[in-house]
C-alpha positions in Angstrom: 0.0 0.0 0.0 1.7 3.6 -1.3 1.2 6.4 1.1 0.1 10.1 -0.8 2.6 12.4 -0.9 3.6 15.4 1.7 2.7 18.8 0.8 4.8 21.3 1.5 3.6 25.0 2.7 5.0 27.9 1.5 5.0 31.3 2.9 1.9 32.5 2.3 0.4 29.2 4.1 -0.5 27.8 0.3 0.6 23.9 0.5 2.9 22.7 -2.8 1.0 20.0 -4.6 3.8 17.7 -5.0 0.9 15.7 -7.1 1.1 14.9 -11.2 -0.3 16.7 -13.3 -3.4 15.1 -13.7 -4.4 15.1 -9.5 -3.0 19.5 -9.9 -5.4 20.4 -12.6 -8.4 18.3 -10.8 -7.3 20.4 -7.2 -7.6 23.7 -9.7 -10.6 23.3 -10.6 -11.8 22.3 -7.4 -10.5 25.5 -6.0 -11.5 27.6 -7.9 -15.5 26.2 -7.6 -14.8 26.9 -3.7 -13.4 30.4 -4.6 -16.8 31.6 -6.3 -18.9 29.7 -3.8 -17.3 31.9 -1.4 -17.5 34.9 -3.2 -21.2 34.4 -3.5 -21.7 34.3 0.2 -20.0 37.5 0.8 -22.0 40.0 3.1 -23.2 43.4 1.2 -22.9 42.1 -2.3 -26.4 42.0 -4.4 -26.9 39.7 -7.2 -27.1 41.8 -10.9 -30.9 41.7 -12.4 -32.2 42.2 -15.5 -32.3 45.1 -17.4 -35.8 44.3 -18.0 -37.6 42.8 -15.7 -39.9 41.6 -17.4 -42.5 39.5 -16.5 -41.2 39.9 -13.1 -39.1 37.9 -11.1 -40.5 37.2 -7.2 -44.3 37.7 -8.2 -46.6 35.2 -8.4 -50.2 35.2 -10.2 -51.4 38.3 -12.1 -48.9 40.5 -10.6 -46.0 38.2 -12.5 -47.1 40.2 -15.6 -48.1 43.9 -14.2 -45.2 46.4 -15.3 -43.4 48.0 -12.4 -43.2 51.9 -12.6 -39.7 51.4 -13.6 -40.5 50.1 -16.9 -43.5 52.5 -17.1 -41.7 55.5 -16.9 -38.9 54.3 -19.2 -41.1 53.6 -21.6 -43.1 56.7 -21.9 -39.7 58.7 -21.8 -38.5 56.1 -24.7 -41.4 57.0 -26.4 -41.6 60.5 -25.9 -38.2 60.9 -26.8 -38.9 59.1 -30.3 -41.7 61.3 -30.6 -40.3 64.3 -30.3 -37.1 63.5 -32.1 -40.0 62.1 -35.3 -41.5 65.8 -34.6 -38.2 67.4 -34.7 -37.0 65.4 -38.4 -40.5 66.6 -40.0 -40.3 70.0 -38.6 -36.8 70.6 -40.5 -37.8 69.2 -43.5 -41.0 71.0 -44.1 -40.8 73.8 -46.1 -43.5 76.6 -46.7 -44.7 76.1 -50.4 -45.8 78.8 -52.6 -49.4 80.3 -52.1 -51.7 78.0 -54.2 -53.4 80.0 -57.5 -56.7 80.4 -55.9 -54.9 82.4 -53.1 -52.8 84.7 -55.4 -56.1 85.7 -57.9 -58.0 88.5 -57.6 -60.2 90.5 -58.9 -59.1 93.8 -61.5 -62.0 95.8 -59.9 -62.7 98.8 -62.5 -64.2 102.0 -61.2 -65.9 105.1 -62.6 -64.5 108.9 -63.2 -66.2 109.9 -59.6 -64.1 107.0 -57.9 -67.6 104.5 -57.5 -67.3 101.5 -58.5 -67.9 100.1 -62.2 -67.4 96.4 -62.3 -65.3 93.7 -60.5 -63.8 91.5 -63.3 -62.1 87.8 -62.5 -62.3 84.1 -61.1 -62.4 85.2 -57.4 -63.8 88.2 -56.3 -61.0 89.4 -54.0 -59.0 92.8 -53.5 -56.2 92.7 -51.3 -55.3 95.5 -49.3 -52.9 96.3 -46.7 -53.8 95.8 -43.2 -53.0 100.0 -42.8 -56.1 100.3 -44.7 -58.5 97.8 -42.3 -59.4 99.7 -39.5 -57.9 98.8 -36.0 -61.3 98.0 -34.8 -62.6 95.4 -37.3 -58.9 94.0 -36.6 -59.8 93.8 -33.0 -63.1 92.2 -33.8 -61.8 89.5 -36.0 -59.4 88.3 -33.5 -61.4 88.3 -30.5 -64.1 86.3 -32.5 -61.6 84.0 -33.8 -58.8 83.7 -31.7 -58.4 86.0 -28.7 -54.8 84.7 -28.0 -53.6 85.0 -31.8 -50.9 87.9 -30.5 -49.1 85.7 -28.0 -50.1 81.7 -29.3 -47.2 79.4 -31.2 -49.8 79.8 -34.4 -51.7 76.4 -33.3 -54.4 75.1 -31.0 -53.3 71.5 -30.0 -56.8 71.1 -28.5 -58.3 72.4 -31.8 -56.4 70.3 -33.8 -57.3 67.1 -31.6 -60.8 67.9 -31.4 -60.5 68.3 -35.7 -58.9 64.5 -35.5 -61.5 63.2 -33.2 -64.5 64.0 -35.4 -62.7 62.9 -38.7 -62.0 59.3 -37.4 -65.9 59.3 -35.7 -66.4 60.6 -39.6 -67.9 64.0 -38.8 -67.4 67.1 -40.1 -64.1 69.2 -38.2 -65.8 72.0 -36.0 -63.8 75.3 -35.6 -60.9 75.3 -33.4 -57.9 76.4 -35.0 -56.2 79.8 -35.1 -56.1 82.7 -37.1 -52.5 81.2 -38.6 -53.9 77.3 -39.3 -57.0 79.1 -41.2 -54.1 81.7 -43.4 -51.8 78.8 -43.7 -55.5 76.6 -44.9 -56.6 79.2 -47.2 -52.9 80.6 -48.9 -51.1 77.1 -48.8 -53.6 74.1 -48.6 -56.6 72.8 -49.6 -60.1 73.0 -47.9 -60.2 68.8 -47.5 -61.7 68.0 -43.9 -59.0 65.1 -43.6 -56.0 63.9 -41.2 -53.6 64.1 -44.3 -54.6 68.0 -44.4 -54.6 69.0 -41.0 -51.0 67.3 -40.3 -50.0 69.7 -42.8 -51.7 72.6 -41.3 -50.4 72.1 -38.2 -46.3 72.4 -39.3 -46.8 74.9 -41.9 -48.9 76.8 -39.2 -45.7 76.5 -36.7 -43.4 77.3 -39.3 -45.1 80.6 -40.4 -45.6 81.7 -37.0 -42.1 81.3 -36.5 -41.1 83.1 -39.8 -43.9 86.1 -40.3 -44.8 89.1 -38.0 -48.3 88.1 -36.1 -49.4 91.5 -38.8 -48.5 89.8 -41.9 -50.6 86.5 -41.3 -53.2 88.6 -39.8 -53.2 90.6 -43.4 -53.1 87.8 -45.2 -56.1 86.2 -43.3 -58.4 89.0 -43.8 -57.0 89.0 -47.4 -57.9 84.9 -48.0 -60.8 84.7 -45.9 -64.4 83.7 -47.1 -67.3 86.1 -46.1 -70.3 85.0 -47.8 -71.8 86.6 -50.8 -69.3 85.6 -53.3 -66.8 87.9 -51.4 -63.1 86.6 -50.9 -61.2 89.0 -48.2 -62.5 92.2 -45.7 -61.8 94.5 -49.2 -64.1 92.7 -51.2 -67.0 91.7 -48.1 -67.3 95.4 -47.3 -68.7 96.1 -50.4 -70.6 93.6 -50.5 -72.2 94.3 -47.0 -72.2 98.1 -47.1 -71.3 99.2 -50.4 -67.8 101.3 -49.1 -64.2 100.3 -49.1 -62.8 98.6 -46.1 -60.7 101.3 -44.7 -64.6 103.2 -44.1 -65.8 100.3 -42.0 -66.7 101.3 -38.4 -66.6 99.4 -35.3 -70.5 98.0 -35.5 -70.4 97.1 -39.1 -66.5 95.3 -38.3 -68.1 93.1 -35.9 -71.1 92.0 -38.1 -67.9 90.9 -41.1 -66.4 89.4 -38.0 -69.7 87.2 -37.0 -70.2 85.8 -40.4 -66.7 84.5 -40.8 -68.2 81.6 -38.5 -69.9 80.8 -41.6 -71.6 83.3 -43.8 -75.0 80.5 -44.7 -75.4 80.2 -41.1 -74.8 84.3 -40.1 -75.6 86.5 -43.1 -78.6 87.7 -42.0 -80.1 88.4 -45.1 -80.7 85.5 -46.0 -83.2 84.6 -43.7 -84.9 85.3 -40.3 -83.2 82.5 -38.4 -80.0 83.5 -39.8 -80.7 87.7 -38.8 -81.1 86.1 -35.2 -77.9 84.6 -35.1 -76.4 87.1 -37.4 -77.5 89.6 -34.3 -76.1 87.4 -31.1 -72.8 86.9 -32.4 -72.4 90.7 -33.5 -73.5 91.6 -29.9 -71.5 88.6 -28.4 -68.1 90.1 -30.7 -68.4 93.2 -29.3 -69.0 92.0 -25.7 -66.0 89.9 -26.1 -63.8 93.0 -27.3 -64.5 94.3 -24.2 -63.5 91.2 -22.3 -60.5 90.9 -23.9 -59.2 95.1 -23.1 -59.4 96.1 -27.4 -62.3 98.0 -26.5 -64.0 99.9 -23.9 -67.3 99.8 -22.3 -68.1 103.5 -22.9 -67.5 102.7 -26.7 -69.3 99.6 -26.5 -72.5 101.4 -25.2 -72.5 103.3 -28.1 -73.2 100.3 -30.5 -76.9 99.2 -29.7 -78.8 99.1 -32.9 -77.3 96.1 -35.3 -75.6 97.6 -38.6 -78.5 96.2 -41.2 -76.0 95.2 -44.2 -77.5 96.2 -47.8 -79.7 93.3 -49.8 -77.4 90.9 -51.5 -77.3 91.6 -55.0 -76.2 88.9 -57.9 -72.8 89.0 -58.7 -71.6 91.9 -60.8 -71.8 91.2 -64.7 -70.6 92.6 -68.0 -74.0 93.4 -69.3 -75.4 96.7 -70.8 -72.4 98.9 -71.8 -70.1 97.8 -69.0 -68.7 95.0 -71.2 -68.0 97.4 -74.2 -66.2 99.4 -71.4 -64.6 97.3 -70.1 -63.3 95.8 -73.5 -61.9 99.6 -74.6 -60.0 99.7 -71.3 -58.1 96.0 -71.3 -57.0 97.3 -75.0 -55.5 100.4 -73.9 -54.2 98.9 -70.8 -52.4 96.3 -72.9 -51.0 98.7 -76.0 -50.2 101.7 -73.8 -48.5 100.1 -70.3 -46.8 96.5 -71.2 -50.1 94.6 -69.2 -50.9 91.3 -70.8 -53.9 89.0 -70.7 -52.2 86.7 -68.1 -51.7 89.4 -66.1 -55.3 90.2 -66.4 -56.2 87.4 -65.8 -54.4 87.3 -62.6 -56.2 90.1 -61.3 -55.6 92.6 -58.3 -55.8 95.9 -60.4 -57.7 98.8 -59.7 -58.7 100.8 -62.8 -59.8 104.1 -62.2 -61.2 105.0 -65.9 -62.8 108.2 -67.6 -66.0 106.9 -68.1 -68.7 108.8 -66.6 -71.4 107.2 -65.5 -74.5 109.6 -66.1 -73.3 110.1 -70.0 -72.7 106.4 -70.3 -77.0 106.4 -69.4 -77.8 109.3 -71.3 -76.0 107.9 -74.9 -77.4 104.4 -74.3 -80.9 105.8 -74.0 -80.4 108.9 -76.5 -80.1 105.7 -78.7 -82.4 103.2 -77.8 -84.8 106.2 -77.6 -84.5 106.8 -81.4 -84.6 103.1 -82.5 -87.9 102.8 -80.4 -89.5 105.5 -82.3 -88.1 105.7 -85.8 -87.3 101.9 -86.7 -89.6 99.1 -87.1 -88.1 95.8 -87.9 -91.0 93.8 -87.5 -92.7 96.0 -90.4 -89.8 97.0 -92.5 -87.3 94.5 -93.4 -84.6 97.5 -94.1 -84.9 98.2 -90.5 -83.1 94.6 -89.3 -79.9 93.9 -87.9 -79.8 98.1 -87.4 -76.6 98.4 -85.5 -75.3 101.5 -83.5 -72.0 102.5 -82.3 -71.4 106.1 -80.8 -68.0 107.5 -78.3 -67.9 110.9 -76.7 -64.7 112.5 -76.0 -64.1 115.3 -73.8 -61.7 117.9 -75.9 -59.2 119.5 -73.7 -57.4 116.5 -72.8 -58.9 113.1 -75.0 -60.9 111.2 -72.3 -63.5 109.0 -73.3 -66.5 109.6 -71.2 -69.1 107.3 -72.5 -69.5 104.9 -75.4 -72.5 103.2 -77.1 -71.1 99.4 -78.0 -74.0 98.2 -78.8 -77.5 96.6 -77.4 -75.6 94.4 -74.8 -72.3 93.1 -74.2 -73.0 89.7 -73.6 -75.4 89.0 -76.2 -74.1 91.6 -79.2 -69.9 91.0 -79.2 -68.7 93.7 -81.4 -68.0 96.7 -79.9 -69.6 99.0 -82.0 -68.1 101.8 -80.7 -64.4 100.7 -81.3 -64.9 98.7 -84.5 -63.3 99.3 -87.8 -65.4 98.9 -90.8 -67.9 101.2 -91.1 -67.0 104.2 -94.0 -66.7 107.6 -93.4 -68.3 108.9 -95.7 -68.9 112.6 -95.8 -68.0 112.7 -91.7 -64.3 112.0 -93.7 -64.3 115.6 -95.5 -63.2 118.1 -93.3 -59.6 116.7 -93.5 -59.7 116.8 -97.1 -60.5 120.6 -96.4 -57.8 121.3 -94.0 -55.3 119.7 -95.9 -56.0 121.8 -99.0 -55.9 125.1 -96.8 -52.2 123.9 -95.1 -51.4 123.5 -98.8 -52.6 127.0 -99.6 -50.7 128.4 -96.8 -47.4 126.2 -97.5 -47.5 128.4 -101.1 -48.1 131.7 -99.2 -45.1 130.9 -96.9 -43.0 129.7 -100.1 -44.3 132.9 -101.8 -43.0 135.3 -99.4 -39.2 133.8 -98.5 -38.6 133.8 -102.5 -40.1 137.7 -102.7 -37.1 139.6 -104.0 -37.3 143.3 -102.6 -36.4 144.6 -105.4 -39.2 146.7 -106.2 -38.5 147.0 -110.0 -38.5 143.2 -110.4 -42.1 141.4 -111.2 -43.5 139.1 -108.6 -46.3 136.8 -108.6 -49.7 138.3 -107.6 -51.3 134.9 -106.0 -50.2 131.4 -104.5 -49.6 128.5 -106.5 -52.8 126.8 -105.5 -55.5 128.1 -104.0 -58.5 125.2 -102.7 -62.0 125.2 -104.7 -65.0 126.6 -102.7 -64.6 123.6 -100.3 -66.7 125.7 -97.7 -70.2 125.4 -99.7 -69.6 121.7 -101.0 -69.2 120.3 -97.0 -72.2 122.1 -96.1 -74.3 120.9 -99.3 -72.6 117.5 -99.2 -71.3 117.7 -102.8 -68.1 115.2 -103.3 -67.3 116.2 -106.5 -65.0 119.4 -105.4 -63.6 117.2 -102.8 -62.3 114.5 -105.6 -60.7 117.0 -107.0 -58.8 118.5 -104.6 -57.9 115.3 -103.6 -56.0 115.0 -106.9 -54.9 118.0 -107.0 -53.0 118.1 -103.7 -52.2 114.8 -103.5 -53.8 112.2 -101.2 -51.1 111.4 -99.4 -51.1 114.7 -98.1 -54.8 114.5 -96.8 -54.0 110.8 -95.0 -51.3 112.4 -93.3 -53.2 115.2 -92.0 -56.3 112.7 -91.0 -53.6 110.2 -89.3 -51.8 113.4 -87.2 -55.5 114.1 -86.3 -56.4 111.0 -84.4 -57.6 108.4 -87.1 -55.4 105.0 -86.9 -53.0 104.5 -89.8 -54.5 100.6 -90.6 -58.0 102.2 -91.1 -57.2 104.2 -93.9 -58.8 102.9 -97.3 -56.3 102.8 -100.7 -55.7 105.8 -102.2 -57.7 105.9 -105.2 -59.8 108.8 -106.4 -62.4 108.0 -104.1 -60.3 108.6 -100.8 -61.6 112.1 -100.4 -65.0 111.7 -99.9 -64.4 109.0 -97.2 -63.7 104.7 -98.1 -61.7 104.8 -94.8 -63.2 103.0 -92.2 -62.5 104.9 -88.4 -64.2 103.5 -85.1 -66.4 106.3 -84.0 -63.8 106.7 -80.4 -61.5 107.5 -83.2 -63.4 110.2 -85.2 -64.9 111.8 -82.0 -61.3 112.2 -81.0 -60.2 113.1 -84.7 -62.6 116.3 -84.5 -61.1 118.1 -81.5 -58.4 119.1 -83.7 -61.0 121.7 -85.2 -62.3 122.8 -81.6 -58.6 122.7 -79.9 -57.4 125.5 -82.7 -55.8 122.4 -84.9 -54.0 120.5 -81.5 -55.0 116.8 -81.6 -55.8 114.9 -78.4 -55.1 111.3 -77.9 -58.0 109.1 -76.8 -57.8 107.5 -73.6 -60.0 105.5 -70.8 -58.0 104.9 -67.8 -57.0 107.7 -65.6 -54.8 105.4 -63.6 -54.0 101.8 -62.7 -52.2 100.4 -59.2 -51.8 96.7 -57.9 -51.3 96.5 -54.4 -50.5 100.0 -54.2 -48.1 100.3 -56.6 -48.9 102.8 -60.0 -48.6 101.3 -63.4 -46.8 103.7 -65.9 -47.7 105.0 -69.1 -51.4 106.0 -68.7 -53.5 108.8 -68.3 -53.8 112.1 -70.7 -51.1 112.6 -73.7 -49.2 116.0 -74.7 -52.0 117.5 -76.9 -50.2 117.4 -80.9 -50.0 119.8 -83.6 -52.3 118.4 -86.4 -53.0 121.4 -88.9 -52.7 125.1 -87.6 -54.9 127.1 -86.0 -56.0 129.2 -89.3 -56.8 126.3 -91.0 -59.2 124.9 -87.8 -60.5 128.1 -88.1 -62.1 128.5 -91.3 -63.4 124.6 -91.2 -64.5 125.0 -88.2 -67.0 128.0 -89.6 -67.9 125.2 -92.1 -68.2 122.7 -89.7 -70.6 125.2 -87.6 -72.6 125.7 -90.4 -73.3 122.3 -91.0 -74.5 121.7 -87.2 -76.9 124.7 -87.2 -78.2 123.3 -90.5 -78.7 120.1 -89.4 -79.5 120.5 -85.7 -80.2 124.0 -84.8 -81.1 125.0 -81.4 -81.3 122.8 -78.5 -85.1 122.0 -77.4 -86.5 124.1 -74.7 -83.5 126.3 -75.0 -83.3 129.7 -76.5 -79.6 129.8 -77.3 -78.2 127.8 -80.0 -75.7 124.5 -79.7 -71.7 125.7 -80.4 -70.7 122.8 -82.6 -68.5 121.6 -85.0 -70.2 119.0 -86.8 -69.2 117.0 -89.6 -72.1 114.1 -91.4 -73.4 111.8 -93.9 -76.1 112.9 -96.5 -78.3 112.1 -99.4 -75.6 112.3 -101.4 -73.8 109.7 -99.7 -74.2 106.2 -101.0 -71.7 103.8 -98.9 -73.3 102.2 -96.3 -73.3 103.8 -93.5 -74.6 107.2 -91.5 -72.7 109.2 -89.5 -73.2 112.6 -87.3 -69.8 114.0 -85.3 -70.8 117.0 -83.0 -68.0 118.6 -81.1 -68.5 121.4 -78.5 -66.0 122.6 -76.4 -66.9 120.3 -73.5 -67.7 117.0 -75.9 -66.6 115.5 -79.5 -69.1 112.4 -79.6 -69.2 110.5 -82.6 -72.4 108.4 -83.8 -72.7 106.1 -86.8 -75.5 103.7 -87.7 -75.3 101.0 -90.2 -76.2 97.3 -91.0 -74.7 94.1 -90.3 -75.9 90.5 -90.8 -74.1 87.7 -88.1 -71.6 85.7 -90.4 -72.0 88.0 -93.5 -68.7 90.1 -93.7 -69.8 93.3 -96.3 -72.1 95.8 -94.6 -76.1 95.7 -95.6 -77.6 98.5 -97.6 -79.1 101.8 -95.6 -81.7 102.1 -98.2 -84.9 102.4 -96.8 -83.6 102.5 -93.4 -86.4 103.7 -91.7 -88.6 105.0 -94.3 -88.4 106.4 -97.4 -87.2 110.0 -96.2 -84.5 109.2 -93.5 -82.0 109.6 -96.0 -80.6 105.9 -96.2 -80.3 106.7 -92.5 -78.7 109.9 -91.9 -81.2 111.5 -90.2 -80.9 109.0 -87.1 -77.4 110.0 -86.3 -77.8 113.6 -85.9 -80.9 113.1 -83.4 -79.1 110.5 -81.4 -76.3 113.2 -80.9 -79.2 116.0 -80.1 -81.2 114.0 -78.1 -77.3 113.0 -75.8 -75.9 116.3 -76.1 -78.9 118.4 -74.6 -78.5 115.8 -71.4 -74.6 115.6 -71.3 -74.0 119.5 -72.3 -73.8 122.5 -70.0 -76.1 125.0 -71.7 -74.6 126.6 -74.7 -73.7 130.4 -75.5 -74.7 131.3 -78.7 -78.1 133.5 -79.7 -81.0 131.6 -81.3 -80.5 133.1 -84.3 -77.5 130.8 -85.7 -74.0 130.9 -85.6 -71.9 133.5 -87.3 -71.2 132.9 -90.5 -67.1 132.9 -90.5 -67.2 132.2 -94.4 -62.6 132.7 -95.4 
């Protein structure tokens, strides 16, 4: 029997395994087992748990599987952590678009000569102004109706926006709730969906331009988008819809009523019924009630506003019939050939026309006309008397402006502006230029004539011009053409197109020059020949025609409108002794006014029996109007003009007596009374 071997202790008290190597690696492991045992069992050391613990370790039953508030609270600060770092990585990578095309049209809202309002022309009826020009009190009502905390809020209403979510997923419709900036960031940038998608949107774009514009630019822009009923987009356009005046005119009671029906103008314009005038009358009361609450207004001013502000009857919206089409129509062309404005930029909108047009001659021309159709013309008896058509223009002469036109019967059902048409001859009306050119001819010799004069007494000189005109003076009165044929030859017709293009008539409207030039195969619009005939009231000085007085967009002018120099067109001898023609002719043709024992001062210039184009014309000037008025026929879809003959009756002289009572009948409404004696004009024969 072998005894195991000694073991030897060394310093430490550690014993030497004097073992193989097989019993030392069996002791190791052995030791180190007892090492961790030990280790285990040492006082004031806690066994490591789970990060999660999770279900839970030491319960038993239901309680096994209940979260501790550990894990709770970890969780909802994981989560909200996510959440905000998801609401942080949207935030940065939204960006504000550009303001959607329904936001950026408006109406180009045209007005008459006294600054009322003519027409408001375009897809939405909208006018933006600056929030300088809306009253501080219909400010202060708009935001205590709408959102009374829209000065100090982050531009959204978390509560708003939930309450939105909450009646989309129960699949009703969103009720109110959001602020001024979510409905301006709605109307300029987004659509008016009711959905999640929309309002997700809304609510970033809404942070962002809060963050980004003054609380006064979103406010302006609001007011500018907003819908009040009535077919009115933005305060400009609602206040004259409500109360007929420009925003900037709207007082504190009348603020609060545009205010109250931003809730919802089918629920609170109370016009439209007696329910609606009820609710219409709470919330105005409420909104000014509410100012008060809120320190924008006091309670001395508030007692001051007892009896609602009735708002005018709604009317249907605005429309180009009557003459306001054919108004309308002159104006876009001379906005687009004088200042550089296209149609898209018409179409965009947002101008403010201030024309020439007056609005009590515009009456008296379309009723001077349909006055004389009703009581001379017949086309239900007299076939000559169909498709009669009627174009007239009064100019004022001192500076060009066209104060009232006659287009036609109605812009929407006749197209053709009558009154701005080329097309219709001359005719006799074309004469007086033939005249005056002769006469500048006559004094071109004279001047020639006295520069070659030698002063040499001894040496002979010539005892006359080279040419002197025929007795043009009797053949315009009597409307003879054969004189005026041959002057034209004689003087050359060149000459005479000049002189009628420096007075007004367009170059492209000028017939060939053939012998029968002279006595009028140019075609002028009757704006054009009104205009043409100043020249003989304005001592030979031509005025340009023009409609529009002036032009802005959101408060900016447009250039290159309004009256032109006044031009030389013939001199002022040779006005002159036209002019005593062109006197003549009215007294002949017109005389003295009705009721009025002083005779008409006018120039006039007309059509007659001898006259066989198609066409009848009268131009009356007077110091204070040129108006132009020509009357032929015209088929739909049959280009060449229809024959006068017959034109109402026998003895209206294929027409041209119509013309001159048209002008009477206007000019005794339009004129100031006249200052000549009854006994006719003086007879200034050269």
């Amino acid at each position: 029997m072998r005894l195991p071997r000694k073991r030897r202790a060394d310093r430490t008290g550690n014993t030497e395994d004097t073992c193989g190597p097989e019993q030392r690696e069996g002791a190791e492991r052995t030791r180190r087992t007892t090492s961790r045992a030990k280790s285990r069992r040492r006082p004031g050391r806690k066994a490591r748990r789970p990060l999660i613990d999770f279900p839970r370790r030491g319960r038993r039953g239901w309680r096994r599987w209940t979260p501790s508030w550990k894990l709770t609270s970890g969780l909802f600060l994981l989560f909200a952590g996510a959440l905000a770092g998801l609401f942080t990585a949207v935030y940065m990578r939204v960006e504000i678009p550009n303001p959607h095309d329904s936001a950026s049209r408006q109406a180009t809202v045209y007005y008459w000569a006294d600054g009322s309002r003519m027409v408001s022309v375009g897809d939405v009826n909208r006018q933006d102004v600056e929030l300088s020009q809306v009253p501080d009190s219909v400010q202060h009502a708009v935001v205590a109706a709408e959102n009374a905390d829209f000065y100090s809020d982050a531009g959204v209403s978390v509560t708003g926006i939930g309450r939105a979510a909450v009646n989309i997923v129960k699949g009703k419709e969103t009720q109110g709730g959001s602020t001024i900036t979510q409905q301006y960031v709605k109307n300029t940038y987004l659509s008016q969906d009711q959905t999640v998608d929309r309002k997700i949107k809304e609510l970033f774009l809404s942070l962002k331009v809060s963050r980004r514009q003054p609380k006064s630019e979103i406010l302006e822009g609001y007011l500018n988008t907003s819908w009040f009923g009535r077919d009115a987009y933005g305060v400009q356009a609602a206040s004259y819809a409500y109360y007929g005046i420009p925003a900037k005119e709207l007082n504190p009671s009348q603020g609060a009523l545009l205010a109250a029906v931003l809730k919802g103008a089918e629920s609170f314009d109370p016009s439209l019924s007696a329910a609606n005038h009820q609710r219409a009358e709470d919330r105005w009361s409420w909104i000014l009630d509410r100012q008060v609450d809120t320190g924008s207004m006091s309670a001395g001013e508030r007692a001051k506003y007892t009896k609602f502000p009735e708002p005018k009857p709604p009317v249907k919206p605005t429309s180009q019939a009557g003459q306001i089409g054919y108004l309308v129509d002159i104006v876009n062309k001379s906005l687009k050939s004088r200042s550089g404005i296209t149609d898209k930029d018409l179409a965009g909108g947002g101008y403010n026309v201030h024309t020439t047009f007056e609005k009590d001659k515009v009456l008296a021309l379309a009723k001077a006309v349909e006055q004389v159709r009703a009581e001379r013309l017949d086309p239900e008896k007299r076939t000559e008397d169909q498709y009669v058509e009627v174009g007239a223009a009064s100019i004022r002469p001192k500076d060009g402006a066209i104060v009232a036109v006659y287009g036609g019967s109605d812009a929407i059902e006749h197209f053709t502006n009558n009154a701005d048409t080329s097309g219709v001859p001359a005719a006799s009306a074309f004469k007086p230029f033939v005249y005056a050119a002769a006469l500048e001819k006559e004094f071109e010799g004279k001047e020639r004539f006295a520069e070659d004069a030698d002063p040499d007494p001894l040496k002979p000189r010539p005892t006359k011009p080279p040419m002197a005109p025929m007795d043009l003076h009797s053949a315009l009165v009597n409307s003879d053409h054969t004189p005026f044929v041959e002057t034209g030859k004689k003087i050359g017709l060149k000459r005479v197109k000049e002189l009628a293009v420096a007075s007004g008539l367009r170059e492209e409207s000028m017939a060939k020059l053939e012998p029968t030039f002279s006595i009028g195969t140019s075609t002028p619009s009757a704006v054009r020949l009104a205009s043409a005939y100043t020249a003989f009231v304005n001592e030979g000085r031509a005025t340009e025609p023009y409609s529009v007085a002036k032009v802005e967009r959101n408060g900016v002018a447009v250039d290159g409108l309004g009256p032109a120099k006044p031009r030389r067109a013939m001199s002022s001898e040779a006005a002159s002794i036209v002019g005593a023609a062109l006197r003549q002719v009215s007294w002949s043709t017109v005389g003295p006014s009705s009721g009025q024992g002083t005779y008409l001062p006018s120039w006039a210039g007309k059509t007659g029996p001898n006259d066989h184009m198609n066409s009848a014309w009268f131009i009356g000037a007077t110091q204070e109007l040129s108006t132009s008025v020509a009357m032929f026929r015209t088929k739909p879809e049959v280009p060449p003009l229809l024959p006068m003959q017959g034109v109402g009756g026998p003895d209206s002289e294929r027409g041209s007596a119509f013309p001159p009572l048209i002008w009477k009948a206007y000019n005794e409404v339009a004129a100031s009374a006249p200052s000549f004696p009854a006994d006719g004009p003086p007879q200034n024969r050269p």
